[in-house]
C-alpha positions in Angstrom: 100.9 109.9 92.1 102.3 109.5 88.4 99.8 107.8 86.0 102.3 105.3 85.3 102.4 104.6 89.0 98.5 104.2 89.0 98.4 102.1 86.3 101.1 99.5 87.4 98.9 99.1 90.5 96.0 97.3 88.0 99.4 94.9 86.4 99.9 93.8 90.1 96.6 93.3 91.8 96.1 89.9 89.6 99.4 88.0 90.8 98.8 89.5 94.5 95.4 88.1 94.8 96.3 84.6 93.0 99.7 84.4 94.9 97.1 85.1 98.2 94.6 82.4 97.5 96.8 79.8 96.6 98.6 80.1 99.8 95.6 80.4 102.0 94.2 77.5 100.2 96.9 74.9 100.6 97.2 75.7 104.6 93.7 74.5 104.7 93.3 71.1 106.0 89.4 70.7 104.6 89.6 73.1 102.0 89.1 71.4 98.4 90.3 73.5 96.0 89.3 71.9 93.0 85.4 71.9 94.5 85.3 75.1 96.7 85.3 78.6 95.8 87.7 81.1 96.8 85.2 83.0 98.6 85.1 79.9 101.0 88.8 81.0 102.2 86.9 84.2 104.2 85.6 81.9 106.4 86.8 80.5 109.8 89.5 82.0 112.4 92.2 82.6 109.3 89.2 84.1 107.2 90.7 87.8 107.6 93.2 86.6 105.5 91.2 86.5 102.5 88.9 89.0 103.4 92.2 91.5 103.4 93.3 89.8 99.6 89.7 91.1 98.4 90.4 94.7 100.2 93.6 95.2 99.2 93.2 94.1 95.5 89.7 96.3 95.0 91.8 99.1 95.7 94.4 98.3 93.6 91.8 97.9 90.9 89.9 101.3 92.1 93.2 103.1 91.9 94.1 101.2 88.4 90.7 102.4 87.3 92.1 106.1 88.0 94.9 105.8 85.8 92.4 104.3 82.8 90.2 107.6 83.4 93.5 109.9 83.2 94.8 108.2 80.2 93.0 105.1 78.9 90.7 105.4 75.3 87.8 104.9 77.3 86.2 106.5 80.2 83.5 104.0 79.8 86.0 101.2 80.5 87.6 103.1 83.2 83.9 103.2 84.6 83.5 99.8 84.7 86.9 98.9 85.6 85.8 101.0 89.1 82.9 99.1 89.1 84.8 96.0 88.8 87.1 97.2 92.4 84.2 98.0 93.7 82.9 94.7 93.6 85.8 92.8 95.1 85.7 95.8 98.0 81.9 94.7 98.3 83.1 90.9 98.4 85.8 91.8 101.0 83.3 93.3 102.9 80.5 91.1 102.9 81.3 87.4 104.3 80.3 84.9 101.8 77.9 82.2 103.1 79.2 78.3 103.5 79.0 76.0 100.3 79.8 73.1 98.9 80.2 71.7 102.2 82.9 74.3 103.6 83.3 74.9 106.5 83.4 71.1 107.7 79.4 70.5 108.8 77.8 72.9 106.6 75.3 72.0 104.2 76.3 72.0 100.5 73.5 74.9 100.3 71.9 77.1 102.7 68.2 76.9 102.3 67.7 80.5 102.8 70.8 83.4 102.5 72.4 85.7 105.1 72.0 89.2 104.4 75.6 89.2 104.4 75.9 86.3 101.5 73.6 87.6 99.6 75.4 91.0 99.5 78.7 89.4 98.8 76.9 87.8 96.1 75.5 91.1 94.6 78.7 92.5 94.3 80.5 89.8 93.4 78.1 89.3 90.0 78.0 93.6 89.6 82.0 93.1 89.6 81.9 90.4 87.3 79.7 91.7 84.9 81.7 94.7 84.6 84.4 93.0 83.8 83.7 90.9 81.5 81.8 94.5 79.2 85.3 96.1 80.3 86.9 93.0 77.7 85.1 94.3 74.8 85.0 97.8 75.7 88.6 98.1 75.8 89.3 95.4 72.8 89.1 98.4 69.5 92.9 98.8 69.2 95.6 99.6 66.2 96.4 95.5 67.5 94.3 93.2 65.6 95.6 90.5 68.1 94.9 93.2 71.2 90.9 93.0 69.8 90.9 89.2 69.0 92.6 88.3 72.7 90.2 91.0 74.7 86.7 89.6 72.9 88.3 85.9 73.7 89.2 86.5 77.3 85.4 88.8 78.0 83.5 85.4 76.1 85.7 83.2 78.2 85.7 85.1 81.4 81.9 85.1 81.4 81.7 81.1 80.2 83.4 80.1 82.8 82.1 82.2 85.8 78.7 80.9 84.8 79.9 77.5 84.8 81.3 78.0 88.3 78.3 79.5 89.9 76.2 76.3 88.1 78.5 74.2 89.9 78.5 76.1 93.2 74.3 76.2 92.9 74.8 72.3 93.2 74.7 71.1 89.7 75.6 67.2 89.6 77.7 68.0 86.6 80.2 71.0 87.8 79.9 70.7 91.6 83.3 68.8 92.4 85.0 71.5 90.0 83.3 74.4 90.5 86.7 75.8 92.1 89.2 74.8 89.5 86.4 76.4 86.6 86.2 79.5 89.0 90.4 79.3 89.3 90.4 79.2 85.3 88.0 82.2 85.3 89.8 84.3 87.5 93.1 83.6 85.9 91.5 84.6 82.8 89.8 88.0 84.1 93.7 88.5 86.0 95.5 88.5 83.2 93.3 90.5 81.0 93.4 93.5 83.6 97.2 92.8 83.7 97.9 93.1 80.6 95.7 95.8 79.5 97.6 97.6 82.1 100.7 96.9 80.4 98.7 97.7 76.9 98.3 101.1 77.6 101.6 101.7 79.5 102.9 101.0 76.1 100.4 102.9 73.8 
């Protein structure tokens, strides 16, 4: 498999998972998008379908993350951009527990984790840790707009993640958008890896 090849696969995880999540979500009757997070979507009789998105996009990521070691500046980036698939694989694997109210009859918060939501959790914060270092790792460039959008995107990717786990820990002030703020983060992180795909294809 052609570098090129490896490295298109990081340009099309993002629009595959967003394209995914946004048609999951609107065949949900209960499902709130603006106040649930996507994570919610692996739940219930249709949950595979989400569950899949996460599988198939980690290892379009893990295989992305191939090309970046073969020919990105960094294999430090390329590092943490496998780190980064292998926390949406861990995600995928490892149901989420119910927030927010979702399912229907839930509590907003479980008093105590499953072993399973607390595992999706760890790798969902390892993946977006990794990430969001991955911005500024991969920001020196010839591009003085290349390093000024990469910094903005790993500060902004991080804001608003935290803001989205406030909300879905129950803070009055975030809770009834914790999904739209976690919808603006993931666009951001998306897009990043999309274009830095695209970035080096054309280094």
């Amino acid at each position: 498999m052609g570098n090129q090849v490896l490295l298109a696969c990081g340009m099309a995880a993002g629009p595959v998972f967003t394209l995914a999540y946004l048609l999951e979500g609107a065949s949900r009757v209960d499902y709130q998008p603006f106040r649930h997070p996507v994570s919610s979507l692996s739940l219930g009789r249709a949950g595979w379908a989400q569950t899949v998105n996460f599988l198939c996009v980690g290892l379009l990521s893990l295989i992305f993350s191939v090309g970046l070691w073969n020919v990105g500046p960094s294999r430090c980036g390329a590092l943490l951009m496998g780190t980064w698939a292998a926390g949406l694989l861990g995600a995928g694997a490892f149901q989420t527990d119910p927030v927010s109210g979702y399912p229907p009859g839930t509590p907003d918060r479980l008093q105590h984790h499953t072993r399973a939501g607390a595992l999706h959790d760890l790798f969902s914060l390892i993946g977006f840790l990794a990430l969001t270092v991955a911005c500024f790792v991969f920001a020196p460039s010839s591009s003085p707009g290349w390093v000024i959008y990469s910094i903005a995107s790993g500060v902004f990717f991080a804001t608003t993640m935290a803001l989205a786990s406030a909300a879905f820990s129950q803070h009055q002030r975030w809770v009834d958008i914790g999904g739209l703020i976690q919808r603006i983060s993931l666009t951001i992180g998306w897009t990043w890896q999309t274009l830095l795909a695209v970035h080096i294809l054309d280094a």
